[in-house]
C-alpha positions in Angstrom: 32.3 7.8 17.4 34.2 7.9 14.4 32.7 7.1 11.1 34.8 4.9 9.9 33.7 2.7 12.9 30.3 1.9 10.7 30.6 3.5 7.4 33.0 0.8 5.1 33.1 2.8 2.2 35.2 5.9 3.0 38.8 3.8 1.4 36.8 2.5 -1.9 37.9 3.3 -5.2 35.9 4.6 -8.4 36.4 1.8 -10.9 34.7 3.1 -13.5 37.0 6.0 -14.2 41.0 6.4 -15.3 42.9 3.9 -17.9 41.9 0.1 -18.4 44.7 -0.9 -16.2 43.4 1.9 -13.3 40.3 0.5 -13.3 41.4 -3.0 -12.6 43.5 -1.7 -10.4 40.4 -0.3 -8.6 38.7 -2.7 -8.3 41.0 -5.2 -6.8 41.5 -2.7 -4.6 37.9 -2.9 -3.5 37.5 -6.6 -3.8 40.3 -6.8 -1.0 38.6 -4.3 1.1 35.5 -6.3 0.5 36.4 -8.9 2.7 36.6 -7.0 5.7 32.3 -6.2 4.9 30.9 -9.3 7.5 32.1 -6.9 10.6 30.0 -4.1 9.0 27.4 -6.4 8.6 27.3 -7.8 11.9 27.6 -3.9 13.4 24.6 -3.0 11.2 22.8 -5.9 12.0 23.3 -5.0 16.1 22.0 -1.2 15.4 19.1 -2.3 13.4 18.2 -5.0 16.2 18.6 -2.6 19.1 16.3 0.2 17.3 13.9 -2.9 16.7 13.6 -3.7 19.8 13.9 0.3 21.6 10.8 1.3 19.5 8.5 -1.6 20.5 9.3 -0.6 24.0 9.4 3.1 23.7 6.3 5.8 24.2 4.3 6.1 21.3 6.1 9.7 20.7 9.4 8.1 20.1 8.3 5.6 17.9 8.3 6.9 14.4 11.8 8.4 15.0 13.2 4.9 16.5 11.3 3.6 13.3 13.2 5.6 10.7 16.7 5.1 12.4 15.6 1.5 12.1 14.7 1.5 8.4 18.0 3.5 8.0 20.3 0.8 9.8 18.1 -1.7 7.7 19.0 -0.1 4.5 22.9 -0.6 5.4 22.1 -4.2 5.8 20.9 -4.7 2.4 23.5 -2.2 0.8 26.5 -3.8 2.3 25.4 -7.2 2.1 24.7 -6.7 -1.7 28.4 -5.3 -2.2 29.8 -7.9 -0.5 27.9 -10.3 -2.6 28.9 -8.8 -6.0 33.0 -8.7 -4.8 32.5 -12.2 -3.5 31.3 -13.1 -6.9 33.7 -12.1 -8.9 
C-alpha cells in the first residue's frame, strides 16, 4: 500500500517560510489541495471503524494492540478534519 493512499500531507507546502509573496503562494497551494481532505476523511473514518469493531470481537490478547491502532486512525480523524476546517475557513 502506498502512503500516499492514506497520508494527505506528503504535497503540502511550508507557509510560514520564504518571501511574503512565497508564502501566499503556499498556502493557496495548500488551500487547493485541501479540498481533496473529505476522501481522507472518509478512509480514516473506515480504518478507525474496522479496528473498533475487530477489537470488541478479538481475544483479549489482541485487544490493546487493536486499541492503539484505533486511537491512532482516531487521531487522523481529528487532525485532518481540523485542517480541512481551517482551509475551508479561509
Amino acid at each position: 500500500m502506498r502512503m500516499t493512499y492514506l497520508w494527505p500531507f506528503r504535497d503540502y507546502r511550508d507557509a510560514g517560510r520564504g518571501s511574503e509573496l512565497e508564502r501566499a503562494a503556499a498556502f493557496r497551494h495548500n488551500k487547493r489541495l485541501a479540498k481533496g481532505l473529505p476522501t481522507y476523511l472518509s478512509r480514516w473514518s473506515a480504518i478507525s471503524a474496522v479496528l473498533l469493531t475487530a477489537s470488541t470481537l478479538c481475544p483479549a490478547s489482541l485487544a490493546p494492540a487493536l486499541g492503539t491502532a484505533f486511537t491512532f486512525a482516531f487521531v487522523m480523524i481529528v487532525h485532518i478534519a481540523h485542517v480541512y476546517l481551517l482551509f475551508s475557513r479561509n
